[in-house]
Backbone as numpy.savetxt, mean C-alpha at the origin, in Angstrom:
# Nx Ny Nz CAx CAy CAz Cx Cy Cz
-10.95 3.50 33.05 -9.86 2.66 32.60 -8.59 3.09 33.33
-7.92 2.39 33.95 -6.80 2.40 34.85 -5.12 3.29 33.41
-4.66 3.46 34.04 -3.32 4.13 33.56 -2.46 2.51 33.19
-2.14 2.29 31.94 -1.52 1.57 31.06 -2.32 0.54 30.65
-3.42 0.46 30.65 -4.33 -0.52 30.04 -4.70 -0.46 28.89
-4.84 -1.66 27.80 -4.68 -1.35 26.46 -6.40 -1.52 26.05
-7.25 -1.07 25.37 -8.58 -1.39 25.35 -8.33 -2.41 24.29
-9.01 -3.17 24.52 -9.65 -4.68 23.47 -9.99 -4.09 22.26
-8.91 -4.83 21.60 -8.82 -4.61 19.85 -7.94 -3.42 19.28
-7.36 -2.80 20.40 -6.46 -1.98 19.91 -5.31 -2.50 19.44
-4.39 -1.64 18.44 -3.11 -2.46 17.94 -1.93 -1.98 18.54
-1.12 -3.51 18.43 0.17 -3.31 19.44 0.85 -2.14 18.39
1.86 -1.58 18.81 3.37 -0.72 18.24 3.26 -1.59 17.25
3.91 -2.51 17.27 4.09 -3.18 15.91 3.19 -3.26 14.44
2.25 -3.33 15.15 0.81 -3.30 13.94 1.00 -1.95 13.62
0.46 -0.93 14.27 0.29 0.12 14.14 1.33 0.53 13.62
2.55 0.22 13.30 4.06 1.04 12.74 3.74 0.11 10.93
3.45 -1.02 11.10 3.10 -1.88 9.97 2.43 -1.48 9.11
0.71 -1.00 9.82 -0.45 -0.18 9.40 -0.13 1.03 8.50
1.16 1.97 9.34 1.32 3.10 8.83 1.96 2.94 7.41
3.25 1.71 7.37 3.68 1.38 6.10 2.74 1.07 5.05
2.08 0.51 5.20 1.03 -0.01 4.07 -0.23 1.23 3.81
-0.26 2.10 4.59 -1.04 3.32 4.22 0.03 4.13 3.33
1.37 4.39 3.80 2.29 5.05 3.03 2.67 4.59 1.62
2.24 3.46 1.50 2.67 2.60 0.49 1.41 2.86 -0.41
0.33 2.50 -0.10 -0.92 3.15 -0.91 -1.06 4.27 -1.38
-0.66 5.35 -0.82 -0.51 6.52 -0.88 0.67 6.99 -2.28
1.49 6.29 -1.96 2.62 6.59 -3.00 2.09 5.86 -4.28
1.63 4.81 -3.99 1.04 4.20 -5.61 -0.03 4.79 -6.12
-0.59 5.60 -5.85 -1.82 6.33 -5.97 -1.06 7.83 -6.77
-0.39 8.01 -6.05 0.03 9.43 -6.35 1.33 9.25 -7.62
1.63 7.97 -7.67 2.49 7.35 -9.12 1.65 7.33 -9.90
0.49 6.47 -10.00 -0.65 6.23 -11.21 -1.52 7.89 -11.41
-1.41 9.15 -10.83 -1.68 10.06 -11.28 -0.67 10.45 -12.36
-0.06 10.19 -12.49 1.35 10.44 -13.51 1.05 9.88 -14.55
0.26 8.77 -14.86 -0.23 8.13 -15.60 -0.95 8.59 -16.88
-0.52 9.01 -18.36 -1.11 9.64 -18.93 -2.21 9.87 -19.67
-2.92 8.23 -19.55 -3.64 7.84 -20.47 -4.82 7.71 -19.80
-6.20 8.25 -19.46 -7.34 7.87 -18.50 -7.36 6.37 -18.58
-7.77 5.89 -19.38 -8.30 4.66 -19.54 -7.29 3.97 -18.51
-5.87 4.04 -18.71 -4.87 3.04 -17.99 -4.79 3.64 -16.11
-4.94 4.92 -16.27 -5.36 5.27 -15.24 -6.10 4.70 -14.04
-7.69 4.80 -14.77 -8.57 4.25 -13.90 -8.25 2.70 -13.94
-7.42 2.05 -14.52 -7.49 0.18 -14.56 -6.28 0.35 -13.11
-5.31 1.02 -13.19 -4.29 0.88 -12.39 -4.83 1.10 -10.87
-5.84 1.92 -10.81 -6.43 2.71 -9.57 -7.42 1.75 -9.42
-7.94 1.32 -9.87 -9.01 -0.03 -9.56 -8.00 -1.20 -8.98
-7.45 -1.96 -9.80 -6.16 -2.59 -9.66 -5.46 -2.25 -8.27
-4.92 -1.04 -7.65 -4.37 -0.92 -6.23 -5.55 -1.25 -5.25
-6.79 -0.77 -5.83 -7.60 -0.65 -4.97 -7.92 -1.99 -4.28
-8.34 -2.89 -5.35 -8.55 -4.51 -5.36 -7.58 -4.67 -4.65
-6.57 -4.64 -5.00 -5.52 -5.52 -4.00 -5.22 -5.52 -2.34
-5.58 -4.03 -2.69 -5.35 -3.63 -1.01 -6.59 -4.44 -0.38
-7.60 -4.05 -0.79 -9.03 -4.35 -0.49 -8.97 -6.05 0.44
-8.53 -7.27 -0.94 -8.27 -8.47 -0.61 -7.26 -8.64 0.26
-6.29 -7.89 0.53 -5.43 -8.21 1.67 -5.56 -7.40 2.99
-6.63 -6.59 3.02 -6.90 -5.79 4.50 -7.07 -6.60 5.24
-7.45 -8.10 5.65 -7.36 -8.54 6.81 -6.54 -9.55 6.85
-5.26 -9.46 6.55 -4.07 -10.42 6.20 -3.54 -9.82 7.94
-3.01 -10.69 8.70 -2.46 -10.67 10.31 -1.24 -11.08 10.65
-0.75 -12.37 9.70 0.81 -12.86 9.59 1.50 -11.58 9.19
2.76 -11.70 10.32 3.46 -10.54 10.02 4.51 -10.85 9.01
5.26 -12.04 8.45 5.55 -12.19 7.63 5.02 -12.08 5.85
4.01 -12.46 5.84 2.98 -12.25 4.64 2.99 -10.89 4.62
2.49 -9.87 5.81 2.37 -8.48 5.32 3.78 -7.88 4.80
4.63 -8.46 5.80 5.93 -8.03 5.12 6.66 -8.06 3.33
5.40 -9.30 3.37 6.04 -10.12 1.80 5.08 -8.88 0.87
3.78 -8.58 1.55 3.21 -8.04 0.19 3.72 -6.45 0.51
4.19 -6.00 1.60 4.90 -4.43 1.41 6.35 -4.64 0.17
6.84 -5.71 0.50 7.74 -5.75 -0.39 7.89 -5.76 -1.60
6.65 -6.93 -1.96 6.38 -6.74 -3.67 5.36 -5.46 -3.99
4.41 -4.95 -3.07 3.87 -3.78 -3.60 4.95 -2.39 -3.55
6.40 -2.53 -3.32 7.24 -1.63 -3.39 7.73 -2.00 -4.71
8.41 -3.29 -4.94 8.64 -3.45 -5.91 7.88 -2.95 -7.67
6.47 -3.48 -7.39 6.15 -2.94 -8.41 5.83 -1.39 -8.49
5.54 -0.80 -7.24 5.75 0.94 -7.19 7.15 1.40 -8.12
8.21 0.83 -7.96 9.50 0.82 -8.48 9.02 0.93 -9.88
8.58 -0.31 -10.49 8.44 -0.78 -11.84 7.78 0.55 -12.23
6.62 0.88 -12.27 5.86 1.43 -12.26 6.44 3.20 -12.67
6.84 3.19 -11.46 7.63 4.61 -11.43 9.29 4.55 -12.59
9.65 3.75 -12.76 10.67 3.33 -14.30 9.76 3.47 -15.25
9.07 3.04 -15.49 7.99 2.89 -16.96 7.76 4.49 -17.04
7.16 5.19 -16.33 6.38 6.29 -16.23 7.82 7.20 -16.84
9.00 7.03 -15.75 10.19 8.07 -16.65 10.56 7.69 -17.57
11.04 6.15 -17.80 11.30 6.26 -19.35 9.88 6.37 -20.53
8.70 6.37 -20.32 7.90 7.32 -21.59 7.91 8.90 -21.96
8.39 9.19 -20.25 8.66 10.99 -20.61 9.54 11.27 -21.26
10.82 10.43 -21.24 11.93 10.82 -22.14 11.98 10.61 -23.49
C-alpha cells in the first residue's frame, strides 16, 4: 500500500472523532447507572443504554448522530440530577 492511501472502509477524521464521542458517552452512562442503588433499576437502566446504543450503531447521517449525542447527554444530565438529589 503506497504512503497516504486510505484502505476501503476505513473512517474519515470525522467519523472516527464522532465514534470516539459516542464511546465516551456510553462509557459515562454506564459508569452513572453504577451509582444506581437499587439492582433491579440497575440492570433495567443497563439493558436500556445497551438497547439503544445497539439500534443506533449503524446510524451514518451526521446530523442524526449529532441529534442522538445530544439527547443521550441530556438524559446522562437527568440521570446524574436524580442520582444527587436521592443522596441528599
Amino acid at each position: 500500500m503506497a504512503a497516504g492511501r486510505v484502505p476501503p472502509g476505513a473512517l474519515s477524521l470525522r467519523q472516527f472523532l464522532r465514534r470516539q464521542q459516542v464511546l465516551q458517552l456510553y462509557r459515562k452512562i454506564l459508569r452513572a447507572i453504577r451509582e444506581v442503588p437499587a439492582e433491579q433499576d440497575r440492570r433495567y437502566l443497563k439493558d436500556w443504554a445497551r438497547e439503544e446504543f445497539k439500534r443506533n450503531k449503524d446510524a451514518t447521517e451526521e446530523d442524526a448522530i449529532r441529534m442522538m449525542i445530544t439527547q443521550g447527554n441530556m438524559q446522562l444530565q437527568e440521570l446524574q440530577r436524580t442520582l444527587k438529589l436521592a443522596k441528599s
